[in-house]
N, C-alpha and C positions, 0 to 999 in steps of 0.2 A: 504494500500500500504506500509505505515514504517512496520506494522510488516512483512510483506514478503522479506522486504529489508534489516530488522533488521540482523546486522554483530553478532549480543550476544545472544547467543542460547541458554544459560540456566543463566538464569539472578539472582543474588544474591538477596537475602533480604538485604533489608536497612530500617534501623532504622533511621529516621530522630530527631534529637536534637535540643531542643527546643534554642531559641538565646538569650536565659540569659543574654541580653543587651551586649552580644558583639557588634564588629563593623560590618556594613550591609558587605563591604566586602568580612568579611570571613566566615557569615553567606552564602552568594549567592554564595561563591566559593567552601563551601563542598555541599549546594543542586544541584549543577549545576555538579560537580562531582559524586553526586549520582545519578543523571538524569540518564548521561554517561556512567555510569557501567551497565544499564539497556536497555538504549537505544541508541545505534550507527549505522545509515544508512544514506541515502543521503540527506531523507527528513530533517533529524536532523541536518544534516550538512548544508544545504541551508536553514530550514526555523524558526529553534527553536532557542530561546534564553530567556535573561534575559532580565525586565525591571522592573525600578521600579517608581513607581509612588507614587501622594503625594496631600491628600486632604487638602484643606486648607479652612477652613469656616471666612466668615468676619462677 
């Protein structure tokens, strides 16, 4: 169904960069950016996001 909804019809290649110990912010804010150049419709707009999670061993 997103791809039939998909607004981006010819979709760029992206290279993703590795996070070289940046901060997770601006890591998640250019993958989440290159999601978006790829993928933009309804489903994406109601159902997709970001989370991040965190194991912790005792």
């Amino acid at each position: 169904l997103h791809e039939d909804l998909n607004r981006v019809h010819n979709k760029p290649y992206v290279e993703l960069k590795d996070s070289d110990n940046r901060p997770d912010e601006t890591v998640a804010y250019e993958h989440w950016a290159n999601h978006l150049a790829r993928n933009t419709s309804i489903i994406v707009d109601l159902f997709h996001g970001l989370l991040r999670s965190q194991v912790k061993c005792r």
